[in-house]
N, CA, C and O atoms as a Tinker XYZ file with bonds, in Angstrom:
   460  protein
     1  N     -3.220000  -13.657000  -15.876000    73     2
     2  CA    -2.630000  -13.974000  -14.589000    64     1     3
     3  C     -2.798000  -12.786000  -13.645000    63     2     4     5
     4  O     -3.270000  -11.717000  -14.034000    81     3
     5  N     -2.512000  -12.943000  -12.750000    73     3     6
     6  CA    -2.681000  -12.118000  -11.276000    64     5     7
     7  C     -1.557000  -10.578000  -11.531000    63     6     8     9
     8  O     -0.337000  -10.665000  -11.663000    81     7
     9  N     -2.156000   -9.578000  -11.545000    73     7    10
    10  CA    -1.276000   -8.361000  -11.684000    64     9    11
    11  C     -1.768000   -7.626000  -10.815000    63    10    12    13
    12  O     -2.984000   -7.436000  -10.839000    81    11
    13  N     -0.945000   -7.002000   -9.795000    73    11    14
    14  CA    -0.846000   -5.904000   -9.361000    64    13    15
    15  C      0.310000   -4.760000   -9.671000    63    14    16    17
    16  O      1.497000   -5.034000   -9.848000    81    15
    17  N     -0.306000   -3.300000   -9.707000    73    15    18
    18  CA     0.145000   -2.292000  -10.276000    64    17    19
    19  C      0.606000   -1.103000   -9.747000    63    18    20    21
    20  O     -0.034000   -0.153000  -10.197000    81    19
    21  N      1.607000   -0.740000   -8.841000    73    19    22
    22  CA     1.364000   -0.257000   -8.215000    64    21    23
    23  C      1.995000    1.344000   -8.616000    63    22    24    25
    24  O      3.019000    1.510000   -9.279000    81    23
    25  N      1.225000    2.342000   -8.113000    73    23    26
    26  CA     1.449000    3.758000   -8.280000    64    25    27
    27  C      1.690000    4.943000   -7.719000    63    26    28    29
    28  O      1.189000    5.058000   -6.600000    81    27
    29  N      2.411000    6.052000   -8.195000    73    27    30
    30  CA     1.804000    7.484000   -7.062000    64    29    31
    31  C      3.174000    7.995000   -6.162000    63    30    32    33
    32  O      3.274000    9.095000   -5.618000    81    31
    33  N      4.045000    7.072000   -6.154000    73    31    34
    34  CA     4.971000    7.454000   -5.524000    64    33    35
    35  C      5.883000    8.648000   -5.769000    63    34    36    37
    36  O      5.689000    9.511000   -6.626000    81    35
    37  N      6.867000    8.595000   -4.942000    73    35    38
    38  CA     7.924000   10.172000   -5.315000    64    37    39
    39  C      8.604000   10.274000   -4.374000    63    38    40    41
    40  O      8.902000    9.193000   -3.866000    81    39
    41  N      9.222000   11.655000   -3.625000    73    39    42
    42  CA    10.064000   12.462000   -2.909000    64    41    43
    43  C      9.190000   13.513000   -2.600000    63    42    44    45
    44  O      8.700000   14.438000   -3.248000    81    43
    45  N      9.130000   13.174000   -1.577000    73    43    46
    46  CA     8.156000   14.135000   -0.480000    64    45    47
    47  C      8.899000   14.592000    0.689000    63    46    48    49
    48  O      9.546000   13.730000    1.283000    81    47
    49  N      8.937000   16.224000    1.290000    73    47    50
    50  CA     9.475000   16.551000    2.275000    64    49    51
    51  C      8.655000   15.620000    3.608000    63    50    52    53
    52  O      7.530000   15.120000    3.622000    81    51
    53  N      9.870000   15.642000    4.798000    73    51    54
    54  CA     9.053000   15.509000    6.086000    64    53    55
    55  C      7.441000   16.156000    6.502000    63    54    56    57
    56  O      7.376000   17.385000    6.534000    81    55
    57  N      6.336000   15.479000    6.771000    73    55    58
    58  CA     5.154000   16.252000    7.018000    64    57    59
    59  C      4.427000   16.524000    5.852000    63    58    60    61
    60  O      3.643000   17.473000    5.823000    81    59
    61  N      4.608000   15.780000    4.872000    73    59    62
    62  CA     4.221000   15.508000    3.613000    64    61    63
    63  C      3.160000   14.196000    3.485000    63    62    64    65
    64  O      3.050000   13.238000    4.250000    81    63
    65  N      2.146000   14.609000    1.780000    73    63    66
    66  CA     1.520000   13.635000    2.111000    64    65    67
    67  C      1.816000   13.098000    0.800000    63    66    68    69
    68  O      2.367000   13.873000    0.018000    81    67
    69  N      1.506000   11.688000    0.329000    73    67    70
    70  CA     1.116000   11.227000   -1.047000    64    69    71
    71  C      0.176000   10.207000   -1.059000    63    70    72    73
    72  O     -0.398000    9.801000   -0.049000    81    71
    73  N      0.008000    9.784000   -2.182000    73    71    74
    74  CA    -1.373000    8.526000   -2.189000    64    73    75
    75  C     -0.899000    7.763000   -3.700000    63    74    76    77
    76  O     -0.538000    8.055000   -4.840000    81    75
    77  N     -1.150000    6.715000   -2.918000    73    75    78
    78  CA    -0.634000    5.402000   -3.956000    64    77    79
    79  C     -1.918000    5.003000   -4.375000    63    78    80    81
    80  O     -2.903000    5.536000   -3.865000    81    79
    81  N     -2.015000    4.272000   -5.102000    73    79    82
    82  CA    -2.944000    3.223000   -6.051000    64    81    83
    83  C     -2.235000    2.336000   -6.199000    63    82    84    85
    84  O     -1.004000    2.351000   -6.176000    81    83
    85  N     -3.250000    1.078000   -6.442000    73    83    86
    86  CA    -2.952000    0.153000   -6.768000    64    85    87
    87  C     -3.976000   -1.053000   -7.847000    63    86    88    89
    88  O     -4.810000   -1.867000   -7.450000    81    87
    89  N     -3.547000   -0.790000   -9.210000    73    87    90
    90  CA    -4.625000   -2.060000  -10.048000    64    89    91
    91  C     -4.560000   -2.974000  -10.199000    63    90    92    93
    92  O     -3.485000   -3.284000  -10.712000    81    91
    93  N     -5.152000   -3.688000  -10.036000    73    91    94
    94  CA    -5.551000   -4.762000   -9.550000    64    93    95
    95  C     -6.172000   -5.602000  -11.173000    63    94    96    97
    96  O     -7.108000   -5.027000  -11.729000    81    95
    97  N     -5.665000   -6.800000  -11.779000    73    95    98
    98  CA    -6.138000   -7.544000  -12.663000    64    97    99
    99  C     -5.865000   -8.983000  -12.472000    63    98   100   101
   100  O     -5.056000   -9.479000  -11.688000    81    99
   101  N     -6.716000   -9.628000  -13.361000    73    99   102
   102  CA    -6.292000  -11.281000  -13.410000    64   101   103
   103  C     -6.876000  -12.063000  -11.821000    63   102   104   105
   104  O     -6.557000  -13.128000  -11.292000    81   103
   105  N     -7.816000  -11.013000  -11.426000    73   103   106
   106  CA    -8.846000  -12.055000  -10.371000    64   105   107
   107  C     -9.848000  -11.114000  -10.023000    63   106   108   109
   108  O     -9.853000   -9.926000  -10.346000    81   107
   109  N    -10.677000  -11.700000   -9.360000    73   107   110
   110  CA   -11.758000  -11.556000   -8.651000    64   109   111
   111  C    -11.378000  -10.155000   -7.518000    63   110   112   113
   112  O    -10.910000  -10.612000   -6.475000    81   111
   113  N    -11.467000   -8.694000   -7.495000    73   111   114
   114  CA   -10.593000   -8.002000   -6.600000    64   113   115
   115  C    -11.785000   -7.788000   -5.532000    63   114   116   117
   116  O    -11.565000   -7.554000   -4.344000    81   115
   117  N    -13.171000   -7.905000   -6.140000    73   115   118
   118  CA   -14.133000   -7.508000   -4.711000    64   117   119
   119  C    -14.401000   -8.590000   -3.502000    63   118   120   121
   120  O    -15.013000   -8.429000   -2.446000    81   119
   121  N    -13.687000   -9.821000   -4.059000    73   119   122
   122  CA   -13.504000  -10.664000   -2.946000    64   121   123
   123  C    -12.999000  -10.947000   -1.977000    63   122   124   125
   124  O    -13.435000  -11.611000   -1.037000    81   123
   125  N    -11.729000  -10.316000   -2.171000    73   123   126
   126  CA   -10.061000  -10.166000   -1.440000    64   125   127
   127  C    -10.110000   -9.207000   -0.261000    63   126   128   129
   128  O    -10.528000   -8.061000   -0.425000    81   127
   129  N     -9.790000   -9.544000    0.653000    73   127   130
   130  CA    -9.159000   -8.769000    1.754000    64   129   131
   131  C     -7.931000   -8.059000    0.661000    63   130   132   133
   132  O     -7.637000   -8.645000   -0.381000    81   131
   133  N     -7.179000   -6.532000    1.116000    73   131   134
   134  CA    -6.191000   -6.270000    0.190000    64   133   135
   135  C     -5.723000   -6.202000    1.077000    63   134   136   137
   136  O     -6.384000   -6.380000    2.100000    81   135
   137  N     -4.090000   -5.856000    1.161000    73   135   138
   138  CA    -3.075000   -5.119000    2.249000    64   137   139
   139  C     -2.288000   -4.583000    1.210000    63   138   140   141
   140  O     -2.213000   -4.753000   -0.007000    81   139
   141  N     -1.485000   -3.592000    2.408000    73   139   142
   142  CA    -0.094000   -2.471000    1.943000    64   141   143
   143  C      1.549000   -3.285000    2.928000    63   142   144   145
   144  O      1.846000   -3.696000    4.050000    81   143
   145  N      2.073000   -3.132000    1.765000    73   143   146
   146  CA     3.042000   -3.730000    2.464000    64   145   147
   147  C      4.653000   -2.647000    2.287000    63   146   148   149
   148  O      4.487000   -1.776000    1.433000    81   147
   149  N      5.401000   -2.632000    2.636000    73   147   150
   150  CA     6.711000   -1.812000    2.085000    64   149   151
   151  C      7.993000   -2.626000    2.785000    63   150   152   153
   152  O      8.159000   -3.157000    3.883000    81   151
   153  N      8.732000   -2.470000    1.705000    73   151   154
   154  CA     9.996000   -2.470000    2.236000    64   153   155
   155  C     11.223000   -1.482000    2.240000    63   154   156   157
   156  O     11.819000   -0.996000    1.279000    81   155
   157  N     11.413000   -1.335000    3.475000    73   155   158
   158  CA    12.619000   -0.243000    3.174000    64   157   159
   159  C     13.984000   -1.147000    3.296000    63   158   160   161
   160  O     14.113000   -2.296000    3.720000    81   159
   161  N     15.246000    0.045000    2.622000    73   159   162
   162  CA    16.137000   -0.356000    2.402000    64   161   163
   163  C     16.967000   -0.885000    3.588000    63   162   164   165
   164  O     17.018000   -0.252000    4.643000    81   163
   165  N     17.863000   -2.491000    3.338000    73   163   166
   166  CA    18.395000   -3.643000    4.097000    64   165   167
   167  C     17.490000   -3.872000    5.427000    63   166   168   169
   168  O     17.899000   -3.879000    6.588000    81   167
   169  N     16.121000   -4.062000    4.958000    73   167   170
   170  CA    14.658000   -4.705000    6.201000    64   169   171
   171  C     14.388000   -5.205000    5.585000    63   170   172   173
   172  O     14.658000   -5.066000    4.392000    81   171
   173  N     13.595000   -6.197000    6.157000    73   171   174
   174  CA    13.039000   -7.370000    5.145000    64   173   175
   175  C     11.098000   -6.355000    5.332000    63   174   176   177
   176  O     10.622000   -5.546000    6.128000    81   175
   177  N     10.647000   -7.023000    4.164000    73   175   178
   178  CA     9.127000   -6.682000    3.751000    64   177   179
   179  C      7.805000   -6.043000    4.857000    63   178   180   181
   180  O      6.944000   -6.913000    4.990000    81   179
   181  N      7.608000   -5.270000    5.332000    73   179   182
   182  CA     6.679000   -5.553000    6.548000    64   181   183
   183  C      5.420000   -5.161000    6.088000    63   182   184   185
   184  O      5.354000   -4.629000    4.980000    81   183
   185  N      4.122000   -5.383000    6.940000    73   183   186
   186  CA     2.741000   -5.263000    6.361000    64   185   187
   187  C      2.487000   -3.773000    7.236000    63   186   188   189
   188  O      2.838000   -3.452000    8.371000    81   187
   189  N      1.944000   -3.249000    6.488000    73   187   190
   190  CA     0.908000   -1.616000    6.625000    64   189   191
   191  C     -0.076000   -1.750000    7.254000    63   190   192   193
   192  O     -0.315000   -1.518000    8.439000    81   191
   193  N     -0.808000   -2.217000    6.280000    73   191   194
   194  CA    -2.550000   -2.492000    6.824000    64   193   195
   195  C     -2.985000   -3.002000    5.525000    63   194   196   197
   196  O     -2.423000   -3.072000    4.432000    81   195
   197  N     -4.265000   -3.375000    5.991000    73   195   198
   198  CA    -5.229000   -3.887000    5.593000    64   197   199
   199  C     -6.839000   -2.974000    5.195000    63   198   200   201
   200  O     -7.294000   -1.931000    5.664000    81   199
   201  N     -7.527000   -4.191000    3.832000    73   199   202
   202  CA    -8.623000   -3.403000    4.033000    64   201   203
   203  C     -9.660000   -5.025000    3.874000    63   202   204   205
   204  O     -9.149000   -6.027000    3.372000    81   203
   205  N    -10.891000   -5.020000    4.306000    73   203   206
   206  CA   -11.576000   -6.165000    4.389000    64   205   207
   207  C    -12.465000   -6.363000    3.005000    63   206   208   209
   208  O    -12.242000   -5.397000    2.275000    81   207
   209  N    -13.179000   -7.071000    2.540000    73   207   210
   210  CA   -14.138000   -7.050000    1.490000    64   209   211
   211  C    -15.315000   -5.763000    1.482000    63   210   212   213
   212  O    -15.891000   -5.097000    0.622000    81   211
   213  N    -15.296000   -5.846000    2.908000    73   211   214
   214  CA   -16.729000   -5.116000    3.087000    64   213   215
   215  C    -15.704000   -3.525000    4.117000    63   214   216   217
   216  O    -16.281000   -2.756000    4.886000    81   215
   217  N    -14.483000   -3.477000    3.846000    73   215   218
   218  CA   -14.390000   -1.693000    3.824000    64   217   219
   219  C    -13.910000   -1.801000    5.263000    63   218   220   221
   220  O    -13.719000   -0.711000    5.801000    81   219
   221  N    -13.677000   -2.865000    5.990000    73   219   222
   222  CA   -13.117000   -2.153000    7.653000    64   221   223
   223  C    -11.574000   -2.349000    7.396000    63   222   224   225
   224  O    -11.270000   -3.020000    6.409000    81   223
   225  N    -11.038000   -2.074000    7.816000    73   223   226
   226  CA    -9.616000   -1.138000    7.883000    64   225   227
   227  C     -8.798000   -1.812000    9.426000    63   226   228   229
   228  O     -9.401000   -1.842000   10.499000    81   227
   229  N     -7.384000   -2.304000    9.260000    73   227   230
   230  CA    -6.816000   -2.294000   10.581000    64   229   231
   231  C     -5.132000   -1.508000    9.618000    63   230   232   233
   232  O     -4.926000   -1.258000    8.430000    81   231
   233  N     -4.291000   -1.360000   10.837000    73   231   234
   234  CA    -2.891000   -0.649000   10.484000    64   233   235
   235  C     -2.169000   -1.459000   11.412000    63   234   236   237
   236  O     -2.619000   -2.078000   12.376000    81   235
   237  N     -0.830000   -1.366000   10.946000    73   235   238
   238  CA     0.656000   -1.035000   11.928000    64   237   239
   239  C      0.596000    0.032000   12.678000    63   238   240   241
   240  O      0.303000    1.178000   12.337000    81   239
   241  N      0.926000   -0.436000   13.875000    73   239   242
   242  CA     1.031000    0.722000   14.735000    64   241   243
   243  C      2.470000    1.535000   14.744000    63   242   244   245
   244  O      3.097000    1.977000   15.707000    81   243
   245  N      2.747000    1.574000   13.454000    73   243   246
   246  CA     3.666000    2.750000   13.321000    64   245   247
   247  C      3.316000    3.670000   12.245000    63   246   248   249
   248  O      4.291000    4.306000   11.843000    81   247
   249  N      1.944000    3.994000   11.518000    73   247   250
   250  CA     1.241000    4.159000   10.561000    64   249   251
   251  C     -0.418000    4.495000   11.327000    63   250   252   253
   252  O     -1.250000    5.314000   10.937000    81   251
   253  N     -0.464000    4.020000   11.927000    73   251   254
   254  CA    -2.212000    4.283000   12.463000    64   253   255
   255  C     -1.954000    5.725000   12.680000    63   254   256   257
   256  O     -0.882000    6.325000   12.754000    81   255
   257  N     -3.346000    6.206000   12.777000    73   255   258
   258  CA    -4.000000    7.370000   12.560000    64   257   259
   259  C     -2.883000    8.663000   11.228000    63   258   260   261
   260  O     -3.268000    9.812000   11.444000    81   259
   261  N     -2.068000    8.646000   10.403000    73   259   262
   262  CA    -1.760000    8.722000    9.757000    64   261   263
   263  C     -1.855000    8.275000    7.988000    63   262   264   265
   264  O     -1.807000    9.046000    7.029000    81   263
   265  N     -1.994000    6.860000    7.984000    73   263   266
   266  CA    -2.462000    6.429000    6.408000    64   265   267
   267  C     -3.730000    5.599000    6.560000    63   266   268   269
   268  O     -4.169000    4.918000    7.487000    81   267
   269  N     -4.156000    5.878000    5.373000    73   267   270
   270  CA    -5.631000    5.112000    5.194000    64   269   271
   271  C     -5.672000    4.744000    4.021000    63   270   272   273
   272  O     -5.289000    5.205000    2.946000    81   271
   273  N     -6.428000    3.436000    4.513000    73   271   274
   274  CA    -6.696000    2.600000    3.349000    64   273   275
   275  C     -8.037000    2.630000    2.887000    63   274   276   277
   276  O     -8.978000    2.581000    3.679000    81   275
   277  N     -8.221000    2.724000    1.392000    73   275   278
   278  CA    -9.558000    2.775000    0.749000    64   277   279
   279  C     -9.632000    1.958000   -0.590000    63   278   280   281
   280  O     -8.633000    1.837000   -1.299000    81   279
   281  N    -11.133000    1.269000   -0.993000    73   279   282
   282  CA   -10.726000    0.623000   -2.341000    64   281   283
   283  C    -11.966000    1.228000   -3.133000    63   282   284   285
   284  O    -12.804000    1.974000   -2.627000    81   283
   285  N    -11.953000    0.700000   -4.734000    73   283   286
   286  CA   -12.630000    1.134000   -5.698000    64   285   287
   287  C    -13.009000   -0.070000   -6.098000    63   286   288   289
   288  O    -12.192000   -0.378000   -6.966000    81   287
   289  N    -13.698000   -0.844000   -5.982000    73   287   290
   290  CA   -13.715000   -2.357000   -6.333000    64   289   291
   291  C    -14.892000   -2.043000   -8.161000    63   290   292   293
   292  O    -15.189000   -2.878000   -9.016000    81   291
   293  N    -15.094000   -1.175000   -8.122000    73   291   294
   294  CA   -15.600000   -0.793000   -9.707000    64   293   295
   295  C    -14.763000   -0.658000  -10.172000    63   294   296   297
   296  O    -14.783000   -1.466000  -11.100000    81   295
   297  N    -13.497000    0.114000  -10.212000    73   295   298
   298  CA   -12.286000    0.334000  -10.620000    64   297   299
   299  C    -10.817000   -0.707000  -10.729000    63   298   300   301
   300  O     -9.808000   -0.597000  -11.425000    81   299
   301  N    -11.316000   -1.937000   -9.500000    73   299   302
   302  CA   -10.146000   -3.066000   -8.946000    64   301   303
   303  C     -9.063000   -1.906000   -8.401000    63   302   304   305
   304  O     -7.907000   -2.220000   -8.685000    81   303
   305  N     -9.159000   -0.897000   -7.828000    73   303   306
   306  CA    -8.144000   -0.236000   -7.744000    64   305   307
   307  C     -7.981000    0.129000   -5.681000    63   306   308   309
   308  O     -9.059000    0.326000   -5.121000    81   307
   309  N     -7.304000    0.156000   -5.210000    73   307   310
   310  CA    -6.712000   -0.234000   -4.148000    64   309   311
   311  C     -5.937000    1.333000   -3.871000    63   310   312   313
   312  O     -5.137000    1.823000   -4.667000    81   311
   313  N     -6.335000    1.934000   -2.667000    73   311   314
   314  CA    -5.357000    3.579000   -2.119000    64   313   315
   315  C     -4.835000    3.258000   -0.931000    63   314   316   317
   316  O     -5.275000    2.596000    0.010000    81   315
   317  N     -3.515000    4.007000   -1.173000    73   315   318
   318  CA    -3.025000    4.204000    0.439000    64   317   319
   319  C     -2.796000    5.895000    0.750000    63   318   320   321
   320  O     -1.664000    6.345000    0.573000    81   319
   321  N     -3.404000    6.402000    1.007000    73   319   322
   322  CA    -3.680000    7.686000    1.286000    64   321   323
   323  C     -2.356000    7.994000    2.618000    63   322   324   325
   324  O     -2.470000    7.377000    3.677000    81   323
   325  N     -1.372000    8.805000    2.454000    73   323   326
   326  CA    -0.165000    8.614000    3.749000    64   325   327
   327  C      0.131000   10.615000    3.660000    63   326   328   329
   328  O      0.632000   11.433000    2.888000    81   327
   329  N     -0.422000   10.589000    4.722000    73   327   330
   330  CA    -0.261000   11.948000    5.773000    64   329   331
   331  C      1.407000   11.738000    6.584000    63   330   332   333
   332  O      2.235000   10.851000    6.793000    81   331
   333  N      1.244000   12.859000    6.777000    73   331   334
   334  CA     2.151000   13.518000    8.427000    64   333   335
   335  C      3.535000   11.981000    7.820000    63   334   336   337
   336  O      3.588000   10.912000    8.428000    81   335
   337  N      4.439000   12.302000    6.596000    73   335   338
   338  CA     5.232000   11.482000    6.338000    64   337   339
   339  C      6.309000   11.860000    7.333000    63   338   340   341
   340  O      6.354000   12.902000    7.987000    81   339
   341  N      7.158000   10.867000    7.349000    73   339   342
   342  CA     8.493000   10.888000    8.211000    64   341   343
   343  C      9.545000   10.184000    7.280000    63   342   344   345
   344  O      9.160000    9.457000    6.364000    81   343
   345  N     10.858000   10.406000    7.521000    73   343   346
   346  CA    11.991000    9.761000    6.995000    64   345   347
   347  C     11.991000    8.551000    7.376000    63   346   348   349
   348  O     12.833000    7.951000    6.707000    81   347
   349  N     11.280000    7.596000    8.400000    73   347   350
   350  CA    11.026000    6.579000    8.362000    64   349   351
   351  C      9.986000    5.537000    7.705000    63   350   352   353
   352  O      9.946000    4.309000    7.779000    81   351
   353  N      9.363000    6.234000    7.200000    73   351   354
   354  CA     8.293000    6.359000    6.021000    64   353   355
   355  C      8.904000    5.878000    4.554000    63   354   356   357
   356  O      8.046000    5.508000    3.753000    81   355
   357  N     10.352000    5.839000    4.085000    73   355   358
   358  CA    10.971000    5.729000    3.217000    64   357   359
   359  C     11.143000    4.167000    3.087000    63   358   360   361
   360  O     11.740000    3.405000    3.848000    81   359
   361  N     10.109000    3.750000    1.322000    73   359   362
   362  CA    10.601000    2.175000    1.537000    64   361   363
   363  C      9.874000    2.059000    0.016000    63   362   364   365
   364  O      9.298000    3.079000   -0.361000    81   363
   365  N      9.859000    0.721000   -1.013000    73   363   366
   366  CA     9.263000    0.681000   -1.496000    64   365   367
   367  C      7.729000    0.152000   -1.069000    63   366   368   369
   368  O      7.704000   -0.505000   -0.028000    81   367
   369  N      6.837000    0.298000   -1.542000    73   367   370
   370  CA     5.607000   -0.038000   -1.743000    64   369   371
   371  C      4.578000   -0.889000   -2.045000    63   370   372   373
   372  O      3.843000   -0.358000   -2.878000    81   371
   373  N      4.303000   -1.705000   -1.806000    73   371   374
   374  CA     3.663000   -3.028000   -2.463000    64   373   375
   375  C      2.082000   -3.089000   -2.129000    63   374   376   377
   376  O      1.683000   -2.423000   -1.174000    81   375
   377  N      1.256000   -3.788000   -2.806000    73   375   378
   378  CA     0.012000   -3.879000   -2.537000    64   377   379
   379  C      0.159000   -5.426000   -2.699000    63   378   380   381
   380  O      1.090000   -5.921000   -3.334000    81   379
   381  N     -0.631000   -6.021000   -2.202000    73   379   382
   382  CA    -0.835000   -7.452000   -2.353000    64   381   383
   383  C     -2.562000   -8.178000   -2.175000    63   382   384   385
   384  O     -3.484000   -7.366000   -2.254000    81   383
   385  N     -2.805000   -9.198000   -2.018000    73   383   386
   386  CA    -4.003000   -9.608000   -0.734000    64   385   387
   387  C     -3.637000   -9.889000    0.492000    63   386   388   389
   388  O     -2.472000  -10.031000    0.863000    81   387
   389  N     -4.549000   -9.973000    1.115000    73   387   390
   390  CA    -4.424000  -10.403000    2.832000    64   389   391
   391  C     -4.572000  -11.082000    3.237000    63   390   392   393
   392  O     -5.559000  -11.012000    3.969000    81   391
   393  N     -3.955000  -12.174000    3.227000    73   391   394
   394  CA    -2.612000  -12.561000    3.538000    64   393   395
   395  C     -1.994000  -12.505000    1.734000    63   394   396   397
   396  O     -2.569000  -12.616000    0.651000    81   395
   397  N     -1.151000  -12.370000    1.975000    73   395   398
   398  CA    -0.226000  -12.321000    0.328000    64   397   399
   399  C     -0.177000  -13.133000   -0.450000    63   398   400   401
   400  O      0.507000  -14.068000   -0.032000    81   399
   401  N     -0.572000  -13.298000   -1.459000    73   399   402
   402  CA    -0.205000  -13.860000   -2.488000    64   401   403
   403  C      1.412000  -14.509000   -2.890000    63   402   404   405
   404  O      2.292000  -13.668000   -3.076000    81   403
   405  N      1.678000  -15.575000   -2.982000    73   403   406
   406  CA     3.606000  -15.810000   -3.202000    64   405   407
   407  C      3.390000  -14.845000   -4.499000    63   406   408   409
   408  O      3.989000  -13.773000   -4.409000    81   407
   409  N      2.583000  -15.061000   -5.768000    73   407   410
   410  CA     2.977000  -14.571000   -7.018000    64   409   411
   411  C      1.613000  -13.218000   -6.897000    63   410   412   413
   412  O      0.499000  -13.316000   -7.411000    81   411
   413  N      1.900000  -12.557000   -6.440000    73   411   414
   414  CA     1.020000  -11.215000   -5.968000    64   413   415
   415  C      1.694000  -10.228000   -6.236000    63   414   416   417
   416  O      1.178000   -9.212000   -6.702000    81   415
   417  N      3.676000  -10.402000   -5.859000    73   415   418
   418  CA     4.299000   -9.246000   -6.017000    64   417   419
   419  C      4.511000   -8.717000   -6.653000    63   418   420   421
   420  O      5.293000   -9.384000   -7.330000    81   419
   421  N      4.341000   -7.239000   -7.356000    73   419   422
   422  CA     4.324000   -6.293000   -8.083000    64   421   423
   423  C      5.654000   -5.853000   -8.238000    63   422   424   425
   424  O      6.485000   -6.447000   -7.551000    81   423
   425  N      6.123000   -4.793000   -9.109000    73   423   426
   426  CA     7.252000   -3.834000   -9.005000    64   425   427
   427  C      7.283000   -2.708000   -7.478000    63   426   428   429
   428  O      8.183000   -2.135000   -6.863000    81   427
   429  N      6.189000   -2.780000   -7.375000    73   427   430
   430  CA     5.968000   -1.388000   -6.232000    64   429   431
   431  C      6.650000    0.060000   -6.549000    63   430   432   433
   432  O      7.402000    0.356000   -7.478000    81   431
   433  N      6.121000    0.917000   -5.422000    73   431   434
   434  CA     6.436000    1.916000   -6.006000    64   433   435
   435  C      7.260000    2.909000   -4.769000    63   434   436   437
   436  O      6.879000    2.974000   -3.600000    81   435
   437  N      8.448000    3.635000   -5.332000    73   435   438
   438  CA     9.335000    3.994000   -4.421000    64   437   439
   439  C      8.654000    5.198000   -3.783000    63   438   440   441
   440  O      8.279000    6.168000   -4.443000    81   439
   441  N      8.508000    5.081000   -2.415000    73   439   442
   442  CA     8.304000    6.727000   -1.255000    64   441   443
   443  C      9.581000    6.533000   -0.926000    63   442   444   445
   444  O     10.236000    5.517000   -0.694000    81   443
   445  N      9.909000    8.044000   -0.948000    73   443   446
   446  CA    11.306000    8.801000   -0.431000    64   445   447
   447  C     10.953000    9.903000    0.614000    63   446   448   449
   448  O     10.385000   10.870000    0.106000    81   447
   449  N     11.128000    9.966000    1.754000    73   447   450
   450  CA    11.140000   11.113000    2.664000    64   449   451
   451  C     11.911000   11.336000    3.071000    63   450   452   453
   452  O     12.684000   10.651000    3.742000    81   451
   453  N     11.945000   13.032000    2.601000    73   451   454
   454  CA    13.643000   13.907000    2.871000    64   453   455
   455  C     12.777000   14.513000    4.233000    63   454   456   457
   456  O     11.604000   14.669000    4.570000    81   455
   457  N     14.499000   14.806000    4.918000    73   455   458
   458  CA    14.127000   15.717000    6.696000    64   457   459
   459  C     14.385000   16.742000    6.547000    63   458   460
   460  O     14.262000   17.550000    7.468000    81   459
């Protein structure tokens, strides 16, 4: 069945960077548009960005020019590369496809940014 895996997270000061992964099993991953999604605590789910089959890239414009998205499709493995963090930056983590999958959702993985 469909697994995503997601990784990399922690507690990072303000102006901090980290990078997630995400593995990807139980389909076809070089076919898929992927996205990043997070939720922070009492918000409902919101989308990051995106990456296309063929590697072009869009964001949230509260995230552009800051995180980037990259994939390993030899690997099924899925990055969110996140610079210049902020305390608003604090949420769990999700990888999904683009548009989401209902049964796509993972555990995700917790970012914490202290000020």
């Amino acid at each position: 069945q469909v697994q995503l895996v997601e990784s990399g997270g922690g507690l990072v000061q303000a102006g901090g960077s980290l990078r997630l992964s995400c593995v990807a099993s139980g389909f076809t991953f070089r076919i898929y548009s992927m996205g990043w999604y997070r939720q922070a605590p009492g918000k409902q789910r919101e989308w990051v960005g995106a990456i296309s089959i063929n590697g072009g890239t869009n964001y949230a414009d509260s995230v552009q020019g800051r995180f980037t998205i990259s994939r390993d499709n030899a690997k099924n493995t899925l990055y969110l590369q996140m610079n210049s963090l902020n305390p608003e930056d604090t949420a769990v983590y999700y990888c999904n496809t683009q548009p989401p999958w209902r049964t796509g959702w993972g555990q995700g993985t917790q970012v914490t940014v202290s000020s």
